[in-house]
N, C-alpha and C positions, 0 to 999 in steps of 0.2 A: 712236642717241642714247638707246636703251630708255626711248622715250616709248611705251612699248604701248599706253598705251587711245587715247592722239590715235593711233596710227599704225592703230587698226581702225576711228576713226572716219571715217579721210581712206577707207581699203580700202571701208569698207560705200560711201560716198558713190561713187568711181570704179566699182564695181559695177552703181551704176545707169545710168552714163553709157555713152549708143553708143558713144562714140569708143572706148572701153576693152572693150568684144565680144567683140575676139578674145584678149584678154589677162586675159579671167575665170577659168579654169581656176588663170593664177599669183594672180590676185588670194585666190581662192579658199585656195589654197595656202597665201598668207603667213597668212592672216585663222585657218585652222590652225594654222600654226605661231605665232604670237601667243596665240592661246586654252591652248596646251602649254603656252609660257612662262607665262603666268599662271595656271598649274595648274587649270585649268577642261579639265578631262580627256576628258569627259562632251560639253561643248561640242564640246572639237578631234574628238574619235572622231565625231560627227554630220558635222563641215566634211569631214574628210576620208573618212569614207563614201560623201557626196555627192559631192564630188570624181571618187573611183572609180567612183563607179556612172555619173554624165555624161559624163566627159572619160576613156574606158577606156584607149584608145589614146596620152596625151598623156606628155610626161616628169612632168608635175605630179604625175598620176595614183600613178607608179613611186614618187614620192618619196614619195604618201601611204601608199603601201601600206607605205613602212619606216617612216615617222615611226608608226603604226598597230601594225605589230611592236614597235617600241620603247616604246612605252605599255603592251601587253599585257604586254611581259619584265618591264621596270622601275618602270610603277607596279603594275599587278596581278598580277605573278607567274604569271600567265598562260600557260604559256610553250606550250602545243599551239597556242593559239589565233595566239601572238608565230611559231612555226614557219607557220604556214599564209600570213602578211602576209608574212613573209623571203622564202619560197618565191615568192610572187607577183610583188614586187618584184623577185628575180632575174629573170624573165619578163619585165620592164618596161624600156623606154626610162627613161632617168632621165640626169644630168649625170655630169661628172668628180669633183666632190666625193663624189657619194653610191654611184659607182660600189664603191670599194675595201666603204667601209661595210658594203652591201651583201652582199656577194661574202662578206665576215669572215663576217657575221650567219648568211646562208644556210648555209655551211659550219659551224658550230656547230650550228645546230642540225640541218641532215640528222642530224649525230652523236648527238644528243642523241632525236631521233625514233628513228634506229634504233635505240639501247640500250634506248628504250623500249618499242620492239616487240618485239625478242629479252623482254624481264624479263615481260612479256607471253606470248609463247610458252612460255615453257619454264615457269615458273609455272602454264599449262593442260595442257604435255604430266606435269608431277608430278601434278597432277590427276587428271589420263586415269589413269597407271599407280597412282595408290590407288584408285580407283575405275573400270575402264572403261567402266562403263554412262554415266558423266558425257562419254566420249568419243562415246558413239552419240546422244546426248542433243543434243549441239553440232552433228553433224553431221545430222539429222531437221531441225534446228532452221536450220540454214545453208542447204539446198536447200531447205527451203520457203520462207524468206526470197527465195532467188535468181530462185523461182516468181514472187513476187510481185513482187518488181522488173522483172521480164522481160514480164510480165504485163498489168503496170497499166495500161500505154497500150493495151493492145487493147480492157480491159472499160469505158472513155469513147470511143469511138470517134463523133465528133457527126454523120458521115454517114448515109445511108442504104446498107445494105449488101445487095447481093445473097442470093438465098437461099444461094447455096452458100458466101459468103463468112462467114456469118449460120450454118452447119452446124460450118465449120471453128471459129469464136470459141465456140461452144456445147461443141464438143471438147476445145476449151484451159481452157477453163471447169472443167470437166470433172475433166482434168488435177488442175488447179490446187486443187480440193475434194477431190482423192484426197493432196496432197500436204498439204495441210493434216491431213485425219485420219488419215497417217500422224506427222504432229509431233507428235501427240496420244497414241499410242499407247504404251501403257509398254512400254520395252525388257524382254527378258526377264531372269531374273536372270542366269544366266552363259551364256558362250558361248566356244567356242573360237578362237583367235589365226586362223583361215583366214575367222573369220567377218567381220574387220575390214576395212574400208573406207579405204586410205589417202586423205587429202583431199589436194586439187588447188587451185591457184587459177582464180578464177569466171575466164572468158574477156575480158578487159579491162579485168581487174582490176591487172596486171605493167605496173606503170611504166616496165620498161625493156622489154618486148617490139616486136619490128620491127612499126612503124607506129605505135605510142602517143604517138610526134612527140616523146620526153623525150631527152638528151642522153644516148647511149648509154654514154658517160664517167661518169655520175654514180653513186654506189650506191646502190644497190636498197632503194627506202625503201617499204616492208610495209605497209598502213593494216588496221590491227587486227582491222574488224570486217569487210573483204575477201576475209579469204583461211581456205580450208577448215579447218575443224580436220584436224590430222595427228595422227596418234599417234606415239610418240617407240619408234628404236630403240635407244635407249640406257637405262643403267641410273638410278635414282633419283639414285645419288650422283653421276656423272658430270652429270644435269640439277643436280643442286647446286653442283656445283663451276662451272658454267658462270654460274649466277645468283650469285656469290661474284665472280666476275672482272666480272658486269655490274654489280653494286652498287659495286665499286670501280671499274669505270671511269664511272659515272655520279654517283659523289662527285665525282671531277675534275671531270668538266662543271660541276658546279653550283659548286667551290666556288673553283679556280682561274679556270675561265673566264667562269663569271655571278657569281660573288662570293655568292652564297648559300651561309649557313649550314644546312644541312640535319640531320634525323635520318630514319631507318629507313622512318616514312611519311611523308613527303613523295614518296619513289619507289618507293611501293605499288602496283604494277601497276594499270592500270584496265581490268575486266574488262565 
């Protein structure tokens, strides 16, 4: 009857009542989707955060995480952030209606994350090849990083530790201060091609590797700041020719399939 404010007023009121317990998650849900319809954006992104974060497992849940992607694409242009909610929601129990939805969104945007990680890459590997010191610079900088993330849970450790256990952390310690003032250190100025270090990705970082629990079907979508820097064995032009076929296949994403007008930076790599 698009009586929205009586129908959040009747939702807030069944919210308090027992009888309706187990049916808070949908109440939740509509009281959401009401606050979108009356473009209180701000509001709905709270309902259904909360939603998500209570009810993880419920269909409510799936359906907030896409009404959530579809705010971030089409009111905020948001779209790394509109990929993260798609991808969740494929993950997610949800209805027949929002199945297809869904399934569309998700598949866009995988496309759309991978062109942006290739424009990404290859924009770093032109880099490396004007400069290679900016390639040893990435890579000092990416294993101490991985230090630290590997790390961090051992230097709060709230028990009490043996002495030998107490030897070993004081070693990793150790480690970890050597990797640090090697990040620190200026590379030299030149160095020979045997000197280079191809990079790898960190160990749990491949979305599609056996165990990562991801649908071995799907393609292999790259998270930026995950994976090693590589140096490029290809030539400058052929790295340009490559970022030429990504800019034009990333004008189609935006402009046939999200309907965005775009120019040159809007899909400026983010480094």
């Amino acid at each position: 009857m698009n009586k929205i404010d009586e129908s959040q007023e009747n939702l807030q009121q069944m919210s308090k009542e027992f009888k309706f317990l187990e049916k808070l998650d949908e109440i939740m849900l509509q009281k959401g989707l009401n606050l979108k319809q009356l473009q209180k954006y701000d509001e709905a992104y709270k309902q259904f955060y909360t939603l998500d974060t209570l009810a993880v497992n419920s269909v409510s849940s799936g359906i907030a995480r896409f009404e959530m992607g579809d705010m971030y694409e089409n009111n905020l242009k948001n779209f790394d952030s509109a990929y993260v909610y798609y991808l969740k929601a494929e993950k997610s129990a949800s209805t027949a209606e929002y199945v297809p939805r869904i399934k569309e969104k998700a598949t866009l945007f995988k496309r759309y994350e991978g062109l942006q990680t290739n424009l990404y890459v290859y924009t770093r590997q032109l880099a490396y090849l004007a400069d290679p010191i900016e390639f040893k610079r990435d890579s000092l900088k990416f294993y101490a990083d991985s230090a630290d993330a590997k790390l961090a849970d051992l230097f709060s450790v709230p028990v009490e530790l043996s002495d030998s256990a107490k030897r070993a952390l004081d070693s990793l310690k150790a480690v970890k201060d050597s990797l640090d003032n090697l990040a620190k250190i200026e590379p030299p100025e030149q160095f020979g091609e045997d000197e280079m270090v191809q990079g790898r990705p960190k160990q749990g970082d491949d979305p599609n590797a056996k165990g990562s629990g991801t649908n071995p079907n799907q393609p292999p979508v790259i998270q930026k700041k995950g994976w090693a820097p590589v140096m490029p064995v290809i030539s400058a032009d052929s790295l340009n020719s490559l970022l030429v076929q990504v800019y034009f296949d990333l004008g189609n994403v935006f402009t046939v399939k999200l309907f965005f007008p775009i120019h040159l930076t809007t899909i400026t790599p983010k480094c």
